[in-house]
PALO-606626 format. One record per residue (C-alpha): residue in one letter; x, y, z. Coordinates in pm, whole numbers. Layout:
REM residues N
PT   type        u        v        w
PT      a        X        Y        Z
...
REM end
This chain:
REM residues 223
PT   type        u        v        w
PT      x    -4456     -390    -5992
PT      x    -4629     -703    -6179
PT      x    -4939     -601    -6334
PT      x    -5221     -855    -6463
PT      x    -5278     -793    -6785
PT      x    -5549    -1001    -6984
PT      x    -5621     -974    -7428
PT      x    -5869    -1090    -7617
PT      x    -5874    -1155    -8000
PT      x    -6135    -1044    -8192
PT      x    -6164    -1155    -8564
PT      x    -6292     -916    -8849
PT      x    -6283     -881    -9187
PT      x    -5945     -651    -9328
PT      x    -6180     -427    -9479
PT      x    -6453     -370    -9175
PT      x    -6131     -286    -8961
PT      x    -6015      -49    -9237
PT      x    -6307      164    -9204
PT      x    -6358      176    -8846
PT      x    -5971      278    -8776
PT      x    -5982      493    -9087
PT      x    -5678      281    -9198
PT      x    -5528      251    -9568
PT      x    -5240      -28    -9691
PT      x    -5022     -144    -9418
PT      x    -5138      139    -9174
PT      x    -5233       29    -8827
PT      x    -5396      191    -8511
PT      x    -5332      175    -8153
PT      x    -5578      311    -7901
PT      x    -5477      319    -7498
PT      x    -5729      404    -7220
PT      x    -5701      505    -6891
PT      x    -5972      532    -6617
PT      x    -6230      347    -6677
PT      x    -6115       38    -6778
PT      x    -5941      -55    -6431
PT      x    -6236      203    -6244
PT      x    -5946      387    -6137
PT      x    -5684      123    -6037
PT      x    -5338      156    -6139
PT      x    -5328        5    -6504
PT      x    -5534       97    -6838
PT      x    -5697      -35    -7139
PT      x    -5524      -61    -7507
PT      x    -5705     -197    -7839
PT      x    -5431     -237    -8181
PT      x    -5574     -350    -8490
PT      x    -5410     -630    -8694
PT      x    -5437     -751    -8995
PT      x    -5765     -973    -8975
PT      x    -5777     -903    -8589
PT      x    -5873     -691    -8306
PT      x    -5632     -730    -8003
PT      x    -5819     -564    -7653
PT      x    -5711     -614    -7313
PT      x    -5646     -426    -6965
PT      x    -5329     -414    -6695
PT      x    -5446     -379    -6389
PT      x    -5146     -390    -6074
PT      x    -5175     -672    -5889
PT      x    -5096     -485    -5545
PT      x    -5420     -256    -5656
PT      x    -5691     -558    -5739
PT      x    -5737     -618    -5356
PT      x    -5884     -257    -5372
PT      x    -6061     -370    -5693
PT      x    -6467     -363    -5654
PT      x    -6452     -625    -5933
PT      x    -6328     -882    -6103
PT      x    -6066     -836    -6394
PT      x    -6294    -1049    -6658
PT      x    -6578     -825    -6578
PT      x    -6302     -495    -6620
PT      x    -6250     -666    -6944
PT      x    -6629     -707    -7046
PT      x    -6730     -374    -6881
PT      x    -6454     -217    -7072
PT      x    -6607     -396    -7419
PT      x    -6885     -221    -7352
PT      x    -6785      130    -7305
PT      x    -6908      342    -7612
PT      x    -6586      455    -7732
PT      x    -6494       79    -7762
PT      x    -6839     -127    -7866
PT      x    -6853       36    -8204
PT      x    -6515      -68    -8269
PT      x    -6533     -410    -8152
PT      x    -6911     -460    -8264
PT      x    -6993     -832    -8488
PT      x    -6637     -913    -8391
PT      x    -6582    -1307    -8318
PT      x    -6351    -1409    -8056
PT      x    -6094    -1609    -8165
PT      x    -5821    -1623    -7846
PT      x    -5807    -1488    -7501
PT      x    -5490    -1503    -7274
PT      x    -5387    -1381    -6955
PT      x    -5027    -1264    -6810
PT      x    -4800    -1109    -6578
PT      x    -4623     -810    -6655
PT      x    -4314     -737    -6524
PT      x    -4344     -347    -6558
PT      x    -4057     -294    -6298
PT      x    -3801     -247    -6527
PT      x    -3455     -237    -6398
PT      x    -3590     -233    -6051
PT      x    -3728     -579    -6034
PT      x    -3408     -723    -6261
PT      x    -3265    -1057    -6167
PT      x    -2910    -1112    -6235
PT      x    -2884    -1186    -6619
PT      x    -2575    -1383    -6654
PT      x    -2475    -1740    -6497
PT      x    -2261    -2043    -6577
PT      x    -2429    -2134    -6905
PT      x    -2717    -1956    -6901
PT      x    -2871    -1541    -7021
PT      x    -3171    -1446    -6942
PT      x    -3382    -1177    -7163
PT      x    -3757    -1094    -7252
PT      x    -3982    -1106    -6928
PT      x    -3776    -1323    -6734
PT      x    -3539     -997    -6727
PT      x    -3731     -764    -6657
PT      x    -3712     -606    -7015
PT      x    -4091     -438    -6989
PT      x    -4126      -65    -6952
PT      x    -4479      125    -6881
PT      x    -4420      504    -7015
PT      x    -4762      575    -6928
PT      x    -4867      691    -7251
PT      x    -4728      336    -7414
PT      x    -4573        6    -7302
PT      x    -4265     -144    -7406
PT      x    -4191     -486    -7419
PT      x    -4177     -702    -7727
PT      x    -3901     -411    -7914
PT      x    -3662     -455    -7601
PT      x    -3658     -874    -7571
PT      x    -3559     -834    -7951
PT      x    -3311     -618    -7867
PT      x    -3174     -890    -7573
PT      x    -3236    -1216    -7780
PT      x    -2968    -1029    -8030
PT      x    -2734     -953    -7754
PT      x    -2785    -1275    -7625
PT      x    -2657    -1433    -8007
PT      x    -2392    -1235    -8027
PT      x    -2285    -1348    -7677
PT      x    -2308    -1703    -7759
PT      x    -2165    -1694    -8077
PT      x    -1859    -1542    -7951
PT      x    -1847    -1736    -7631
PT      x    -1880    -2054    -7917
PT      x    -1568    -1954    -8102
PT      x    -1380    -1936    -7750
PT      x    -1530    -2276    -7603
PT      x    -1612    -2112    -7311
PT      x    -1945    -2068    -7163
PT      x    -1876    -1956    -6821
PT      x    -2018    -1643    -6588
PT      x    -1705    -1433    -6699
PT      x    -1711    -1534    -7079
PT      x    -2045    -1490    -7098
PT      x    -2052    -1128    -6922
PT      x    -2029     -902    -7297
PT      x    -2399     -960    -7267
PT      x    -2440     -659    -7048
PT      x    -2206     -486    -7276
PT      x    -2434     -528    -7582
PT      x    -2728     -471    -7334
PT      x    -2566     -125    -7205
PT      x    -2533      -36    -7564
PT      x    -2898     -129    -7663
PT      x    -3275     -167    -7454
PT      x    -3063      -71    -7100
PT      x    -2995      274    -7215
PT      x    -3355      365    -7218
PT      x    -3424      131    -6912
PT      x    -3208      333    -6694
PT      x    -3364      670    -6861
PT      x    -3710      538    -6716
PT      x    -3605      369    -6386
PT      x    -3820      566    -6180
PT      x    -4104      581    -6400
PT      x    -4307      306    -6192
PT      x    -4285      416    -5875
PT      x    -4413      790    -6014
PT      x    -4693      586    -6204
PT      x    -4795      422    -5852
PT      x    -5011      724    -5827
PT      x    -5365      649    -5748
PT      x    -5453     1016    -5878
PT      x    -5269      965    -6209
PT      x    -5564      710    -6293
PT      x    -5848      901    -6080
PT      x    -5826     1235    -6027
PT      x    -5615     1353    -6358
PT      x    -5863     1179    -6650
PT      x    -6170     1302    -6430
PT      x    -6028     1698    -6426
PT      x    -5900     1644    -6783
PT      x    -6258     1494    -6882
PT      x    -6421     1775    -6728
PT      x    -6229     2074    -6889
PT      x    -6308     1866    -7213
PT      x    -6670     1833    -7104
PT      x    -6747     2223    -7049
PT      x    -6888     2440    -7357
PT      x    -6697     2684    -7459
PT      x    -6848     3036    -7496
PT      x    -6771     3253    -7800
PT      x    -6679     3515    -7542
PT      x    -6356     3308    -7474
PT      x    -6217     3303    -7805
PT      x    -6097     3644    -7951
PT      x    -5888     3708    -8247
PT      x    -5565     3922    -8202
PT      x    -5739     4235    -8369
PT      x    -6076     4203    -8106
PT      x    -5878     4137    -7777
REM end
């Protein structure tokens, strides 16, 4: 599963960003969307607040946009727009905008990670995990760039940088970001739902959505 997923960066003032996320000190927010920011494709929305900066983008699976009935910039501006996001965003400047491929696979889309000479970690391995309700990524190629030291420096003190010396990198791996990989290895393929981003938020929406009569809600002592 490779997803397209595309950011912007919005610049505001520390303080403007404080009151619209309600934030004090170091506190920060992180807001994920479903639904409408992909019109029901496989993928969803997320907007984090940083210190000076907004960052808002969309993942969208590539192996849905041939169904898409736009394109992803216009998900992305459409998505700007949406009134639980405009105030948010509103007088922001943009400052950067990038584009990538997600390798949300996990341990099903894994190359081999070990070779004469050479590890491979971060993206390039795979290391990405969507939980539906967050994605991982950046806290598991931390976890494999310090496997991958420790690797090397013991494969330094032994002058040998071969396949076999270099294989203890799975061992750290199994005893760090792989353990959770393999708890989640099926994740995707129940995520590859087309009702999990259709059907589901419009029901859920709905329930939310109907008024709720005074009849409904009895104490113990009236029911």
């Amino acid at each position: 599963m490779l997803p397209s997923g595309v950011k912007e960066l919005i610049e505001l003032p520390k303080s403007v960003i404080e009151d619209r996320f309600q934030l004090q000190g170091n506190e920060g927010a992180a807001c994920l969307f479903a639904g409408a920011p992909t019109d029901g494709l496989m993928g969803g929305g997320f907007l984090y607040t940083n210190e000076t900066t907004l960052s808002l983008g969309l993942v969208c699976g590539l192996h849905h946009l041939k169904d898409a009935k736009k394109s992803v910039p216009q998900m992305l501006e459409d998505f700007k727009q949406h009134p639980a996001v405009a105030p948010l965003i509103a007088g922001g400047k943009l400052v950067e905008y990038a584009a990538h491929v997600v390798p949300e696979a996990g341990m099903n889309m894994q190359p081999e990670l070990v070779g004469d000479g050479v590890l491979i970690a971060g993206d390039a391995a795979g290391m990405c995990m969507n939980l539906g309700f967050t994605i991982r990524g950046m806290d598991l190629a931390i976890s494999a760039g310090e496997a991958a030291a420790k690797t090397v420096l013991s494969a330094m003190k032994r002058d040998d940088f071969s396949k076999q010396s270099l294989g203890e990198y799975r061992q750290h791996l199994d005893e760090g970001p792989m353990r959770d990989m393999r708890m989640y290895q099926k994740l995707p393929a129940f995520l590859d739902n087309p009702r999990m981003f259709t059907a589901y938020p419009e029901m859920a929406v709905s329930i939310a959505a109907r008024p709720v009569h005074r009849g409904w809600l009895r104490s113990g002592a009236d029911a």
